[in-house]
N, C-alpha and C positions, 0 to 999 in steps of 0.2 A: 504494500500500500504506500501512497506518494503521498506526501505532507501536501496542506492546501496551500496556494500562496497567500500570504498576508495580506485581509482586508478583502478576500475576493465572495465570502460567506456574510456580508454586510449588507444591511439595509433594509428597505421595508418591504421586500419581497420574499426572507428570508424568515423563518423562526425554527424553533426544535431544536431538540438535544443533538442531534447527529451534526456535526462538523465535519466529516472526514468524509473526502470524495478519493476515488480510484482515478489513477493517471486519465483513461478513457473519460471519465465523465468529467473532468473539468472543464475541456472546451464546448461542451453540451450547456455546462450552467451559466461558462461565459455568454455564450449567446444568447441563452433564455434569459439572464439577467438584463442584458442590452435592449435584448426585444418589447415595445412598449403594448404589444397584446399578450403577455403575459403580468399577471395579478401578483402571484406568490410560488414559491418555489419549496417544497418540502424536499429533505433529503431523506435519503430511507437509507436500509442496513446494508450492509456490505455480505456477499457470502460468499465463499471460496471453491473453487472449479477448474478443471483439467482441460486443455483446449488450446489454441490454437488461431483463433481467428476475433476480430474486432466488429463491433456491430452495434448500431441503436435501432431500438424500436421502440415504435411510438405506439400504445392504443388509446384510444376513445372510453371516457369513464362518464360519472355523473357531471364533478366539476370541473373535468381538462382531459389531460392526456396521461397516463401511466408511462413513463419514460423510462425501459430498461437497456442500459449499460452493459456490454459484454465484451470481456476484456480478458487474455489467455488465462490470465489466474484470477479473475472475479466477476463478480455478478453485483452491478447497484442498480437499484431502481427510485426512481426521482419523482415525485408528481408534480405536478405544473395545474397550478389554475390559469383558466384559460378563455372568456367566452368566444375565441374565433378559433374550436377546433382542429376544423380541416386545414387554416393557414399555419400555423406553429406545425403541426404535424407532416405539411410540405415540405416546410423549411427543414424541418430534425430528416426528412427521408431526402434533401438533395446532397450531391455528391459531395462537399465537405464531410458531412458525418453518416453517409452510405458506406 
């Protein structure tokens, strides 16, 4: 697991216990932090997995999108409030983070 960078878990988009993001989803929260159709950004747990390959995926919930992080040794998943669904979940599916 990668240390977060300093100040990058700040603001009013942020809350919860969970601080610590895997190398793979930092650039995921950089831009959902940037993004001004996103509301709030929950961090979720971290879990650990054999593999091989890197990957985001986006689904569709009640209040945004269930955002999971896949990264050769771990698994985070992120929620995003959101009310323009289908556009942040374009954005997480174009080639930057494809």
């Amino acid at each position: 697991m990668a240390e977060t960078r300093r100040g990058l878990l700040r603001g009013p988009k942020f809350n919860g216990k969970h601080t610590t993001l895997i190398a793979a989803a930092e650039r995921v929260v950089v831009a959902l932090r940037d993004d001004p159709r996103v509301t709030k950004i929950i961090i979720g747990v971290i879990t650990s997995r054999r593999g091989r390959t890197t990957s985001v995926k986006a689904v569709p919930i009640n209040a945004g999108l269930r955002v999971t992080v896949v990264s050769p040794q771990n698994v985070q998943e992120l929620f995003v409030y959101t009310a323009d669904v289908p556009g942040v979940q374009a954005m997480l599916q174009s080639p930057p983070f494809s």
